[in-house]
C-alpha positions as CSV (number, residue, x, y, z in Angstrom):
1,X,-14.4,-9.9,-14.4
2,X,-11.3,-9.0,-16.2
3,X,-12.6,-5.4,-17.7
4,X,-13.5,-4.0,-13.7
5,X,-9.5,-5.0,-13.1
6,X,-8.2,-1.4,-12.9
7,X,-4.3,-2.1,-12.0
8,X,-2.0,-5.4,-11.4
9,X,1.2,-3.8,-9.8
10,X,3.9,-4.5,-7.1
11,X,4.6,-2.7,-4.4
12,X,8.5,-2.7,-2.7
13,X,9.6,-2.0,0.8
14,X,13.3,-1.0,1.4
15,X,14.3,-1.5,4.8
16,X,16.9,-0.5,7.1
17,X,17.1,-3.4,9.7
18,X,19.7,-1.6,11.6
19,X,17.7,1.6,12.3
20,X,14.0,-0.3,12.1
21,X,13.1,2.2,9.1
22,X,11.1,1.4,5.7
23,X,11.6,4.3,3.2
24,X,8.7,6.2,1.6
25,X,8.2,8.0,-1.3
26,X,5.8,11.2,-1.9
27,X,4.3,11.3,-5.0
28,X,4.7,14.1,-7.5
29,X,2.3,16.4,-7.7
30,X,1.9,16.1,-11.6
31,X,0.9,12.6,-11.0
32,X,-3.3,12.3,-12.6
33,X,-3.6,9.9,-9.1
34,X,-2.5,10.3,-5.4
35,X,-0.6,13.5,-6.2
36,X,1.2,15.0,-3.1
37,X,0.4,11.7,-1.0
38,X,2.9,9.5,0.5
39,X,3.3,5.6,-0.8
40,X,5.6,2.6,-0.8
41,X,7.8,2.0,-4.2
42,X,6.4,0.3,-6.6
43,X,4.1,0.6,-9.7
44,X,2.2,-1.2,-13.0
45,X,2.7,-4.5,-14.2
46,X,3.9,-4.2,-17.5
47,X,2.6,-6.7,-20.2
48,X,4.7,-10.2,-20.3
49,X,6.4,-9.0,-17.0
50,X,6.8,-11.6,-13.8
51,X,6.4,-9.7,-10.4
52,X,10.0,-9.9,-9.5
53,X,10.9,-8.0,-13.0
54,X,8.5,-5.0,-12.4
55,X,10.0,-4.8,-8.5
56,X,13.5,-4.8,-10.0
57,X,12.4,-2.3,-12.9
58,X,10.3,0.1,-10.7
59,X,12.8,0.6,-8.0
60,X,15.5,1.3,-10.3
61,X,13.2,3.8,-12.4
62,X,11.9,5.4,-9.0
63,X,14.7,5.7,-6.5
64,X,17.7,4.4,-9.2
65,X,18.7,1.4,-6.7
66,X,19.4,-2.3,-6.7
67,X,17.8,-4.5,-4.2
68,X,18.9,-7.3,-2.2
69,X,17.1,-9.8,-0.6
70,X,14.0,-9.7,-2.0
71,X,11.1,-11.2,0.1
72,X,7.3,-11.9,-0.8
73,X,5.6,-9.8,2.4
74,X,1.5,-9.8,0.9
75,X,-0.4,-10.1,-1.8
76,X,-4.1,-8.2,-2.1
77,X,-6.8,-6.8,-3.9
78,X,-7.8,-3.6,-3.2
79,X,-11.4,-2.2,-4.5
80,X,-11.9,1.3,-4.7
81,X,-14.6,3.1,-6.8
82,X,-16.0,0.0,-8.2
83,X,-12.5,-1.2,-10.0
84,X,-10.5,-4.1,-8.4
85,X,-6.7,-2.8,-7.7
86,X,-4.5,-6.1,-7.4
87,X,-0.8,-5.5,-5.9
88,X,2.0,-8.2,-5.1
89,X,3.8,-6.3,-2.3
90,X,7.9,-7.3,-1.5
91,X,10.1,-6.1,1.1
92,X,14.4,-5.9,1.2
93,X,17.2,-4.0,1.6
94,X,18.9,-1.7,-0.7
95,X,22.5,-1.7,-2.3
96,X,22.9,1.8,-3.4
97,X,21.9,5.1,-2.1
98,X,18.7,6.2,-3.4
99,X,18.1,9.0,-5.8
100,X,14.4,9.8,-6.9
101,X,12.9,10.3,-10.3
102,X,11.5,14.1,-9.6
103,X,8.9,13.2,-12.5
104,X,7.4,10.3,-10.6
105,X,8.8,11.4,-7.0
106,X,8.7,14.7,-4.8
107,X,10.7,13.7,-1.5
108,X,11.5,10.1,-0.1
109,X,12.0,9.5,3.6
110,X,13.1,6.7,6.0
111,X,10.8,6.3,8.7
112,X,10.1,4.6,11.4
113,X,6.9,2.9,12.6
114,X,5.8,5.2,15.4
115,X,6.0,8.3,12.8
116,X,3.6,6.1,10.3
117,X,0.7,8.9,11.5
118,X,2.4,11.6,10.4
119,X,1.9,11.1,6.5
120,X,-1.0,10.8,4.3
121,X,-1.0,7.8,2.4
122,X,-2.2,6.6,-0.6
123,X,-5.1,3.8,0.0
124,X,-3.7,0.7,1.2
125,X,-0.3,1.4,1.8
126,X,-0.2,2.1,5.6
127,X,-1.7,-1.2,5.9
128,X,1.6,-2.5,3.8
129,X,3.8,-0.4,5.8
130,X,2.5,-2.2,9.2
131,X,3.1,-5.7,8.1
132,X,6.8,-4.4,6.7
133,X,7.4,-3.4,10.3
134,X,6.7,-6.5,11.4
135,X,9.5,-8.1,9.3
136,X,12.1,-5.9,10.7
């Protein structure tokens, strides 16, 4: 049912194939969800938006990037708390240097997959992270 549909958003996955790292963003602690945990990029689908748009938008509102080679890596539904949490998750490389929003973004870090235990994540996401490591 479309009223228990809490969120349709997209997650992105920059990647460094070079180094084998995915960057990661911790989220601000004025955030009213997750605040303080680590995530991937991403956010909300906004209204009359196609997936790729949002990915584009979000990354350059987040970390002020563009993104090249954009790549479908999953696609899921999430339910937590009795509402259904639907993200389109991508994966590709960067072209600029990132620089994060400090309203939506405390700290970003590249890591690698063996350090993937040593951050608390928001739901989901490790399991996103795992299958990016697999495409690099």
């Amino acid at each position: 049912m479309v009223d228990k549909i809490q969120m349709v958003g997209c997650a992105f996955l920059p990647i460094d194939r070079e180094k084998k790292q995915i960057l990661i963003s911790k989220r601000s602690m004025n955030k009213r969800y997750f605040p303080g945990l680590w995530e991937v990029i991403g956010g909300n689908l906004e209204f009359g938006e196609d997936f790729n748009d949002c990915i584009i938008r979000e990354v350059k509102e987040e970390i002020n990037c563009r993104i090249k080679g954009l790549e479908h890596l999953h696609s899921r539904a999430m339910y937590l708390n009795g509402l259904m949490y639907i993200t389109i998750a991508y994966y590709g490389e960067l072209l600029d240097k990132p620089i994060f929003n400090e309203e939506e973004i405390s700290e970003i870090r590249w890591i690698s997959e063996d350090e993937l235990k040593k951050f608390e994540f928001c739901p989901g996401d490790i399991e996103l992270l795992k299958l990016g490591f697999e495409k690099i």
